[in-house]
C-alpha positions as CSV (number, residue, x, y, z in Angstrom):
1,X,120.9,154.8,138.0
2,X,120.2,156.4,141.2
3,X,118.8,155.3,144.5
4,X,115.8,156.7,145.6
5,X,115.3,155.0,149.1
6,X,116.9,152.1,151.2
7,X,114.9,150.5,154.2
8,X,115.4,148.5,156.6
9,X,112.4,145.7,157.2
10,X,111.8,142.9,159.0
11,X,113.6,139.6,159.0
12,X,117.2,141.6,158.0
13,X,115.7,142.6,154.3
14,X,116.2,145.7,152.8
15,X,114.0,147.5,150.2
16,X,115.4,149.1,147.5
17,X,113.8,151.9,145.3
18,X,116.0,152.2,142.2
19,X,115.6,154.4,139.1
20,X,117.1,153.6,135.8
21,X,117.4,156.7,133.9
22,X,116.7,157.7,129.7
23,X,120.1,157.4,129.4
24,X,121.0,153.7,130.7
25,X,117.7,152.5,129.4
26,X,118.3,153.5,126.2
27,X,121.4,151.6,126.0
28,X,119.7,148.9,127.4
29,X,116.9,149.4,124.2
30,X,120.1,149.2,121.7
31,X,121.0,145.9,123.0
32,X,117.3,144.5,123.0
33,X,116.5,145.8,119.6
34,X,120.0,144.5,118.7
35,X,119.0,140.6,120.8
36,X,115.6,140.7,119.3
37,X,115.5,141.8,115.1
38,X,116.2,138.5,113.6
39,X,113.0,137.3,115.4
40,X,111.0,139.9,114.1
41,X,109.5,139.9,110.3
42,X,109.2,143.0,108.8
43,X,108.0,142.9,104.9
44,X,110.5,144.2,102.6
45,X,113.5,143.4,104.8
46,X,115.9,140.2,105.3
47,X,115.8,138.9,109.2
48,X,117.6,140.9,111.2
49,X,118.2,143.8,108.6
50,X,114.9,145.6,109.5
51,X,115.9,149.5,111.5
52,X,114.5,149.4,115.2
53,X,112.4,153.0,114.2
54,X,111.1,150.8,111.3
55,X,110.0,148.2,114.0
56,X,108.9,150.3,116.4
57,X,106.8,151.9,113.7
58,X,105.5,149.1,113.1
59,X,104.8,147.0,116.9
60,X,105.0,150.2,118.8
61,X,107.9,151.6,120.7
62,X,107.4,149.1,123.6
63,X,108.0,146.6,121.4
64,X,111.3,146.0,123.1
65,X,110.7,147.2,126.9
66,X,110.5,144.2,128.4
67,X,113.7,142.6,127.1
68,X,115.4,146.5,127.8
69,X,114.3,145.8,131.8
70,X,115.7,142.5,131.9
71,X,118.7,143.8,130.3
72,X,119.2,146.9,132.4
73,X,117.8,145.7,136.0
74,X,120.9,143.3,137.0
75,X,123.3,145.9,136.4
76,X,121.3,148.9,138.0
77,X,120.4,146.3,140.8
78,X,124.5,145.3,141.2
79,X,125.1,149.5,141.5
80,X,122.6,150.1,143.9
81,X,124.0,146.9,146.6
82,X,127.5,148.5,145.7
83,X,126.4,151.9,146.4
84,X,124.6,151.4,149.9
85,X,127.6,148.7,151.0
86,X,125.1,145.8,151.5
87,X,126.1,142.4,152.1
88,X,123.2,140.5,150.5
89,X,122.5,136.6,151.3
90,X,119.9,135.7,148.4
91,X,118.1,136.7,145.2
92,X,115.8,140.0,145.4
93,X,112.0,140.1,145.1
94,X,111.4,142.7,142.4
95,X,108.7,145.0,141.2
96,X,108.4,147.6,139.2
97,X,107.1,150.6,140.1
98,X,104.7,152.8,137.4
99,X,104.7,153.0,134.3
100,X,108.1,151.9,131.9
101,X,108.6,154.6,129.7
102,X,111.6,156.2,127.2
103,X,112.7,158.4,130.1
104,X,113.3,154.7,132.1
105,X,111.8,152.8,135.0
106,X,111.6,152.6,138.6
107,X,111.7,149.4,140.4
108,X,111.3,147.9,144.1
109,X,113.4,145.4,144.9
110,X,113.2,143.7,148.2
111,X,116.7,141.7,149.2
112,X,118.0,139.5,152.5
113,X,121.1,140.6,153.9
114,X,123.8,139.4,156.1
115,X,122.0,140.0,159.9
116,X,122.4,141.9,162.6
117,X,124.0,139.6,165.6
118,X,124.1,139.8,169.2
119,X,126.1,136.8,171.3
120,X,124.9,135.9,174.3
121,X,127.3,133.9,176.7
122,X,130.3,131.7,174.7
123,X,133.1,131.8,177.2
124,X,132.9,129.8,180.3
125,X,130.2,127.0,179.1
126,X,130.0,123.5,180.3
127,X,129.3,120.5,177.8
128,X,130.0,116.6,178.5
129,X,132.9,114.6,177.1
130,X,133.5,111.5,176.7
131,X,136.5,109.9,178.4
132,X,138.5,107.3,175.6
133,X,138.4,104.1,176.6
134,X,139.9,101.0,174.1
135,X,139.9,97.5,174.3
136,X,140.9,94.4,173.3
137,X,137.7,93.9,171.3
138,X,138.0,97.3,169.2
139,X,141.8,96.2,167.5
140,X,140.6,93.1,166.9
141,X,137.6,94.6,165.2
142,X,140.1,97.0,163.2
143,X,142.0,94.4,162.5
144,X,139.8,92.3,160.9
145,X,138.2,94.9,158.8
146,X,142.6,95.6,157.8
147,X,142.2,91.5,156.8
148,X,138.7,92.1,154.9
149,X,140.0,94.8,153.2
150,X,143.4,92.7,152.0
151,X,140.5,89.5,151.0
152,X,140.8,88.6,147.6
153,X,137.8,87.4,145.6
154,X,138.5,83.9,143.6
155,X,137.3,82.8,141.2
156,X,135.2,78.8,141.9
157,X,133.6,76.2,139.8
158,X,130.8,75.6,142.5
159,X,127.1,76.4,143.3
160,X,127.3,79.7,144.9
161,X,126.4,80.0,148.9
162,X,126.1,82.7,151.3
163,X,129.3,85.3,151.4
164,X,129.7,84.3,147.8
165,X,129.8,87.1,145.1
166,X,127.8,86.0,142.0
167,X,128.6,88.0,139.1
168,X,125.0,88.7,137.3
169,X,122.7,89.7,134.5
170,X,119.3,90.2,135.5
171,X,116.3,92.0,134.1
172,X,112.8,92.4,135.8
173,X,109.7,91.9,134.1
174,X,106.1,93.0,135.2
175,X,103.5,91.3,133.7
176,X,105.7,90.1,131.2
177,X,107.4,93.6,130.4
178,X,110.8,95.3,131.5
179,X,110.6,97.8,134.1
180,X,112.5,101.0,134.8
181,X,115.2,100.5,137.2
182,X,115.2,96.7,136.8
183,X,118.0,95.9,135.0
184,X,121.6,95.2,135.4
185,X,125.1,93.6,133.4
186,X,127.8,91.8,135.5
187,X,126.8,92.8,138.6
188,X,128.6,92.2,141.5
189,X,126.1,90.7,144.2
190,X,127.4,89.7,147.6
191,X,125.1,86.7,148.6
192,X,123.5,87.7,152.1
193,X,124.5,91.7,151.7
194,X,120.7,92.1,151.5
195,X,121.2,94.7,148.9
196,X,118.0,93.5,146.7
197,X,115.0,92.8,147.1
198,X,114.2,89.9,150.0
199,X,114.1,86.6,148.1
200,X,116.1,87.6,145.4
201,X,119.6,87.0,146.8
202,X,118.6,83.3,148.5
203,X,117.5,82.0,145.0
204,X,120.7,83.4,143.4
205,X,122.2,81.1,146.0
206,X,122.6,77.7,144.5
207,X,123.5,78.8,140.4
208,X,127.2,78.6,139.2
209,X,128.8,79.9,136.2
210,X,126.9,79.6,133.0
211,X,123.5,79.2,134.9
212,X,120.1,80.8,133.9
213,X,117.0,81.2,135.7
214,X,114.1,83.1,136.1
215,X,113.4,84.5,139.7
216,X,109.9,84.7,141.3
217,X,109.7,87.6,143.6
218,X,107.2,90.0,145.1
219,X,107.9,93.3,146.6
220,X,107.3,94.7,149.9
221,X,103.9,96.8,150.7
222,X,106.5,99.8,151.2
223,X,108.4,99.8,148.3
224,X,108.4,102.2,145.6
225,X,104.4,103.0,144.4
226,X,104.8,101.5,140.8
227,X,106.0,97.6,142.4
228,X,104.4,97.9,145.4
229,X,103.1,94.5,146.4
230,X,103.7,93.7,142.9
231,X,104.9,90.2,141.6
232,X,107.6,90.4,139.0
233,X,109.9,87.9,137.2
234,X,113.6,88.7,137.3
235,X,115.5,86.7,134.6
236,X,119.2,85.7,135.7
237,X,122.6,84.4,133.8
238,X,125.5,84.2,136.5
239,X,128.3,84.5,134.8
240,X,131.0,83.6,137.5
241,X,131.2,82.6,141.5
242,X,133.5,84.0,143.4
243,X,134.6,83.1,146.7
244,X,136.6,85.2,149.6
245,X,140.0,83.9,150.4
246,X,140.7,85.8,154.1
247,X,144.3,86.2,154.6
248,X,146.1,84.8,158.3
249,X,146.2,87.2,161.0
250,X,150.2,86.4,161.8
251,X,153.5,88.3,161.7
252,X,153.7,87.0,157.9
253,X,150.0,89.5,157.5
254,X,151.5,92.1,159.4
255,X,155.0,92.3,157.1
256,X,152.7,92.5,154.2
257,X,150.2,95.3,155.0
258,X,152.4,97.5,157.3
259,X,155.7,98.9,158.3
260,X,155.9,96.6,161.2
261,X,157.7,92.7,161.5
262,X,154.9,91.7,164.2
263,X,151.4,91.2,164.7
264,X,151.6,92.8,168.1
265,X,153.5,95.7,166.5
266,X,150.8,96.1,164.5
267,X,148.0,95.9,166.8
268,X,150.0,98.4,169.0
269,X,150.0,100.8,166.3
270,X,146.0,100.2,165.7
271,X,145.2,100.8,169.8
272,X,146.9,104.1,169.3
273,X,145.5,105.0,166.2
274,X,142.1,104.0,167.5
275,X,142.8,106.4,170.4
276,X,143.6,109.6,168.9
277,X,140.5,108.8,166.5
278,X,138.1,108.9,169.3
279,X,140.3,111.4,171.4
280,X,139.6,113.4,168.1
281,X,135.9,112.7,168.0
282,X,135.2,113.3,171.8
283,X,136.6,116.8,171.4
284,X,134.7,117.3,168.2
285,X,131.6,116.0,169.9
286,X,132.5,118.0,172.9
287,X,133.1,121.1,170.5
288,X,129.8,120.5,169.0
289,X,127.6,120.8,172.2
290,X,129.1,123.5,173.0
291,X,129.0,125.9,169.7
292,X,125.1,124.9,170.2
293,X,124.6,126.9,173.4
294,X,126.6,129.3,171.8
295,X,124.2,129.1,168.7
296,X,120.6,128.8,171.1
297,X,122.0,131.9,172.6
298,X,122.5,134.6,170.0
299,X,119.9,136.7,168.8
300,X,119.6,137.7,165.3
301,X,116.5,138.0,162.4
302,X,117.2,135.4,160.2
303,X,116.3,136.0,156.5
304,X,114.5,132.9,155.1
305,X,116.9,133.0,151.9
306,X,120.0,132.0,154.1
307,X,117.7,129.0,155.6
308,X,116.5,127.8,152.3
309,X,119.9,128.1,150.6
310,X,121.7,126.2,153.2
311,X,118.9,123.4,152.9
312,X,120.1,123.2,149.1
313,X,123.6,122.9,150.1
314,X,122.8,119.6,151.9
315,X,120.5,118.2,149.5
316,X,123.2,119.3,147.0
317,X,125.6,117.1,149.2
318,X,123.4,114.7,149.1
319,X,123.1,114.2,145.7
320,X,127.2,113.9,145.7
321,X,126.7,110.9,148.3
322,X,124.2,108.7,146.3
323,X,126.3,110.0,143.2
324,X,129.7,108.6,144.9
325,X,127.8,105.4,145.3
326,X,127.3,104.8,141.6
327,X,123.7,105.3,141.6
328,X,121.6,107.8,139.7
329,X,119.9,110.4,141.7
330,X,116.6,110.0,140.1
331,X,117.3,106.3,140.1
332,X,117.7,106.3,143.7
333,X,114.8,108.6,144.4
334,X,112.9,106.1,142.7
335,X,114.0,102.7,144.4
336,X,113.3,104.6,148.1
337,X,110.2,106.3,147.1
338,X,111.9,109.6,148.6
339,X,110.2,112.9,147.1
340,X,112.8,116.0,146.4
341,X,110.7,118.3,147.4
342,X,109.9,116.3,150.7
343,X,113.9,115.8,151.6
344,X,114.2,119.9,150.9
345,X,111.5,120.2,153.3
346,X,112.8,117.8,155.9
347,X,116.5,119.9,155.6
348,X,115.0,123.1,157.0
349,X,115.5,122.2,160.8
350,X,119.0,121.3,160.7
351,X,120.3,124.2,157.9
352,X,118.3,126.6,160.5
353,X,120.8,124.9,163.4
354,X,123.6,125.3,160.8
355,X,122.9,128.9,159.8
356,X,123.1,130.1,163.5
357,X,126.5,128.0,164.1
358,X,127.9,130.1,161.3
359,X,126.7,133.1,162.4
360,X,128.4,132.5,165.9
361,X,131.0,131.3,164.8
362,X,131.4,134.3,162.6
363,X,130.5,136.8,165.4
364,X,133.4,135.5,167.9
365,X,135.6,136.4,165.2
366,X,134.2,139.8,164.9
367,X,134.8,140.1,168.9
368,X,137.7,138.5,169.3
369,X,139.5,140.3,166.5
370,X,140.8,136.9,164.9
371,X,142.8,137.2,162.2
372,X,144.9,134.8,160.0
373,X,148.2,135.7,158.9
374,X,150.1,134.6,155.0
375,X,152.2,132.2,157.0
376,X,148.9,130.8,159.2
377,X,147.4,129.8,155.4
378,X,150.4,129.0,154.1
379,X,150.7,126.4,157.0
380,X,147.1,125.5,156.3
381,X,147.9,124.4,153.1
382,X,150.9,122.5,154.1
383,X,148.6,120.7,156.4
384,X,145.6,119.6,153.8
385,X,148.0,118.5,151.1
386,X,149.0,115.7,154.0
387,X,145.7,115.1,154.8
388,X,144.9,114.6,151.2
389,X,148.0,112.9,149.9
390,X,148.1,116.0,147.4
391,X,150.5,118.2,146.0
392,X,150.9,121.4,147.4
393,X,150.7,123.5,144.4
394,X,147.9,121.1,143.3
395,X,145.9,122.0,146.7
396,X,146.2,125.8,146.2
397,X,145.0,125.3,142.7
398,X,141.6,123.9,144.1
399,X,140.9,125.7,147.2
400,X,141.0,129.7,147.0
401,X,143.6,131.4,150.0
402,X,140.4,133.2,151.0
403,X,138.6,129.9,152.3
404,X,141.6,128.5,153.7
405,X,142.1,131.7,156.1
406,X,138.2,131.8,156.6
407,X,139.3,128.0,157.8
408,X,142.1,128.9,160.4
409,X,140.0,131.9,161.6
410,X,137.0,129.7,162.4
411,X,138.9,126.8,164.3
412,X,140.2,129.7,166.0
413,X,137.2,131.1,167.2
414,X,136.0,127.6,168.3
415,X,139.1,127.2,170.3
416,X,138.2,130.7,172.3
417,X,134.4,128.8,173.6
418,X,136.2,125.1,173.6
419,X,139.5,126.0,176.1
420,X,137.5,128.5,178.2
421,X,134.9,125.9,178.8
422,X,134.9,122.8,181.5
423,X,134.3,119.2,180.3
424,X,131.5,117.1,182.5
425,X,131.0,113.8,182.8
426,X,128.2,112.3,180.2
427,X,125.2,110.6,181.6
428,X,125.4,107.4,181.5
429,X,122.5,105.9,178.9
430,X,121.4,102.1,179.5
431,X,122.8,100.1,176.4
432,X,118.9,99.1,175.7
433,X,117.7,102.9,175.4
434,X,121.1,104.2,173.1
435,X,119.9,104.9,169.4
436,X,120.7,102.8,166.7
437,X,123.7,104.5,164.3
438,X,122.4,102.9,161.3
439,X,121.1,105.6,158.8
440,X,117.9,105.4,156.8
441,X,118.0,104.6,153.1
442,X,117.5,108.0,151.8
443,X,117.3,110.0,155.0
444,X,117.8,113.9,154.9
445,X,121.6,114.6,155.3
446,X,123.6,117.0,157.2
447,X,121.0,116.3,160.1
448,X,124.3,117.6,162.6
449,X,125.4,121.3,161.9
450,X,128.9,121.3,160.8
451,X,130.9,124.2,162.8
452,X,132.6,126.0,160.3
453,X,130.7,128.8,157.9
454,X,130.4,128.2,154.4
455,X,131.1,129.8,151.0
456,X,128.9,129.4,148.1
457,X,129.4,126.6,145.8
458,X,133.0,127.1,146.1
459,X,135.1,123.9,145.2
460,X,137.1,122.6,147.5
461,X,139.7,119.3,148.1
462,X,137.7,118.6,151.0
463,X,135.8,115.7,151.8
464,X,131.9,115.7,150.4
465,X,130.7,115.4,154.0
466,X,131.8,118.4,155.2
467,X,133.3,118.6,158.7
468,X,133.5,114.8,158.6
469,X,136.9,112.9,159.0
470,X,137.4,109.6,157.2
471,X,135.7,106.5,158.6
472,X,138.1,104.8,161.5
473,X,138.1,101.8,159.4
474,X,139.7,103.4,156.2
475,X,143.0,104.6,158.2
476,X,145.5,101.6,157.2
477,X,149.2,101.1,158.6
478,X,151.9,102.8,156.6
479,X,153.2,100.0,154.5
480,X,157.2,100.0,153.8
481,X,160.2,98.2,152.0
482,X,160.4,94.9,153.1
483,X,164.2,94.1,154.2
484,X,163.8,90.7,155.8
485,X,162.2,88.9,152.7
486,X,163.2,87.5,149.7
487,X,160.2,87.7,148.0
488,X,158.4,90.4,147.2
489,X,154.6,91.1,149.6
490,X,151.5,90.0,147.3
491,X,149.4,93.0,146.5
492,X,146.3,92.9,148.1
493,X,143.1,92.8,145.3
C-alpha cells in the first residue's frame, strides 16, 4: 500500500488517493478465491475442490476482483489513516480510481476528520442563576410522593372506581378481527391514569373480579393511521380489583421509611435534600447557558458525519427510554404514529448544539493543558460506585479508565468558564407565559446538549439519559435498624 496524495477539502474532510499494490492484492485474490470456490461449479470437480487457474480459466481472471477489493481496501484504508496521523470522525466515501487489474488498484476515498477549532471568549461570561428558594409546599409534595411510593395495592371484592387498579385481559377487534398492538394479559390498569384510549378506562370502571365485557370505543382523528377514527370492540375479563391503602404521615411512617424517630426529622432531612437538588440544578442550568456562548462562539467546519452520528446516539437513547418502559420500539412507533426517519431528522438541531459543546469543551482542555492524574480516576471511580450503589471492582469492569479521566478532565474544563464567570439575576417570566414541562408522547430526545463529549458506543454504568441526575422524587431517606420497637417495620410493596 502506498499513498499517493492527502488533501485537505472543505467541511474538515480529507481525500485520500491510495494504491494497493500486485503484491497485497494478490494475497487479497488468495483469500477471495479461497471465500468464493465452494460457490462456484466447475464440471469434473467436487465444490470447493476446483484450482483458482482452473476457475479463472474458466469465468476469466476477474472472476474474483471484486471480492479481492472488498477484502483488501479496509486494511489498505486502516494503513493509510495510520500513516498520515488522521483522527477520522465517520465512514469514508470511496471510489475507485481506473481500471482493477493483477498489478492492484487505486482508490479515492474521501473521509471526515476531527476539526480544526478556534475558541472565541469562555472566560469571564455572564449567564443567569437561579437563586433556591424551598417551601413548605415542596416537602409536603416530597413527602407525599415518599407515602405513594410506600402505598400498597389490596386486593377488594368490589366494583372497581377511579384510583383503582383493575388487573385485565383485553383484546381489540376491528370489524370483528384482532388487531396489531391490541392485545394484552393481566394488565395492570390504573383507573383514571389515562394511559388508553379515552373511554376505555371509564367503562372498565364499574367490573369486579371475574367480570367480562365487551368495550365500545372509537379512536381519536389523530391516532395511529390504521385506527384512526375507527370503531373497535375491545373484549375484557378483570381478573382482580385492587385498591390503594396510603400509609399515615406520623412519627410511626417516619420510623418505618427512614433513619429518623420524627416526622419533623424527617421533613428536615427532605428540605435539605430538596435544596442541594435544586442548588445542584441551578448550577447545572447555570453551567449550561454558559458552555452555550462558549459553543455559539467557536469557529470550526463541521463534518456532516459527526452531526448525523450524534443524531443516532440520541435516537439510540431513545430507543433505551421506550425500551426501559416495557414497550417495543416498533410497537411504540406504531401507537404514536412517530416515523424513524422523521425523529432522525428532527435530532439534527440539537446533536449540531451537542457536537459544538464537545468540541469546546474539548478545546479548553487543549488550552488549558487539563490533565487527570491515576489518583484523580481512581477517585472518580470511588465516587460512581456511590452514586450507583456498586462495587468498585464491578464499576471499573464496566466503564474503561480512559472515559473516566475523559470525565474528570471535562468537569474540569467546565469549572475554568463556570468560576471565572458572574451569575445574574433571571428575568422574571409571568407564571401564565412559562412552558409546560410535560413531554410529548414520542418527542425527539436529547433536545438539551449534554456538556460532556462522548465516546462511541462505549458502555457505561451511567444513567441512559446522559448528563441527567435521578428524578428528585426517587431520592428516599436512608432507612436504619430500628432500636425503639419491638416489632419489626412492615416492608413497603
Amino acid at each position: 500500500m502506498s499513498v499517493k496524495s492527502c488533501e485537505k477539502i472543505e467541511k474538515s474532510q480529507v481525500e485520500l488517493t491510495v494504491e494497493v499494490e500486485a503484491q497485497e492484492f494478490e494475497a487479497a485474490l488468495e483469500k477471495a478465491y479461497r471465500k468464493m470456490r465452494g460457490k462456484i461449479n466447475v464440471p469434473g470437480f467436487r465444490p470447493g475442490k476446483a484450482p483458482r487457474k482452473i476457475i479463472e480459466g474458466m469465468y476469466g481472471v476477474e472472476v474474483f476482483f471484486d471480492e479481492a477489493i472488498n477484502i483488501a481496501f479496509p486494511e489498505a484504508y486502516e494503513a493509510a489513516v495510520k500513516e498520515k496521523e488522521l483522527n477520522v470522525v465517520g465512514y469514508p466515501s470511496v471510489e475507485l480510481v481506473g481500471e482493477c487489474t493483477r498489478q492492484g488498484f487505486t482508490f479515492k476515498a474521501v473521509a471526515p476528520v476531527y476539526p480544526e477549532v478556534t475558541l472565541g471568549q469562555y472566560k469571564g461570561l455572564s449567564a443567569p442563576k437561579e437563586e433556591v428558594q424551598v417551601t413548605a409546599e415542596d416537602v409536603d409534595r416530597r413527602l407525599q410522593s415518599l407515602a405513594d411510593r410506600n402505598t400498597r395495592l389490596v386486593s377488594v371484592e368490589r366494583e372497581a372506581k377511579e384510583g383503582d387498579t383493575a388487573v385485565i385481559d383485553f383484546e381489540g377487534f376491528l370489524d370483528g378481527k384482532p388487531f396489531d398492538g391490541g392485545k394484552g394479559t393481566s394488565h395492570s390498569l390504573e383507573l383514571g391514569s389515562h394511559s388508553f384510549v379515552p373511554g376505555f378506562e371509564e367503562q372498565v370502571a364499574g367490573m369486579k373480579a371475574g367480570d367480562e365485557k365487551d368495550i365500545d370505543i372509537t379512536f381519536p382523528e389523530d391516532y395511529h393511521a390504521d385506527l384512526a377514527g375507527k370503531a373497535v370492540v375491545f373484549k375484557v375479563k378483570c381478573h382482580e380489583v385492587k385498591e390503594k391503602d396510603v400509609p399515615t404521615l406520623d412519627d410511626e411512617f417516619a420510623k418505618d421509611v427512614s433513619e429518623f424517630d420524627t416526622l419533623d426529622e424527617l421533613k428536615a432531612d427532605l428540605e435539605k435534600q430538596i435544596t442541594e437538588e435544586r442548588e445542584k440544578d441551578a448550577r447545572r442550568e447555570f453551567e449550561d447557558a454558559l458552555m452555550e456562548q462558549v459553543a455559539q462562539g467557536l469557529t470550526a467546519e463541521i463534518p456532516d458525519a459527526m452531526v448525523e452520528g450524534q443524531a443516532r446516539q440520541f435516537l439510540e437513547n431513545f430507543r433505551t427510554q421506550v425500551a426501559q418502559q416495557g414497550i417495543p420500539y416498533d410497537q411504540y412507533l406504531q401507537m404514536t404514529g412517530l416515523r424513524e426517519d422523521k425523529l432522525l431528522e428532527d435530532a439534527k438541531e440539537p446533536a449540531l448544539r451537542q457536537v459544538k459543546m464537545d468540541l469546546a469543551v474539548m478545546a479548553i482542555i487543549k488550552a488549558e493543558g487539563i490533565e487527570a492524574s491515576g489518583e484523580d480516576v481512581e477517585e472518580e471511580y470511588k465516587k460512581l460506585a456511590e452514586q450507583f450503589g456498586m462495587d468498585l471492582e464491578m464499576v471499573k469492569k464496566y466503564i474503561q479508565a480512559d472515559q473516566v479521566k475523559d470525565q474528570v478532565c471535562s468537569r474540569r474544563a467546565i469549572d475554568v468558564v463556570a468560576n471565572s464567570a458572574t451569575a445574574t439575576k433571571p428575568e422574571e417570566t409571568p407564571a401564565e407565559d412559562k412552558p409546560a414541562e410535560e413531554k410529548t408522547a414520542g418527542e425527539a430526545p436529547e433536545k438539551k446538549p449534554a456538556r460532556k463529549p462522548r465516546k462511541k458506543k462505549t458502555e457505561t454504568a451511567e444513567p441512559a439519559a446522559e448528563g441527567a441526575e435521578p428524578a428528585a422524587e426517587e431520592k428516599k431517606p436512608v432507612r436504619k435498624p430500628r432500636k425503639k420497637k419491638t416489632e419489626e417495620p412492615k416492608d413497603a410493596e
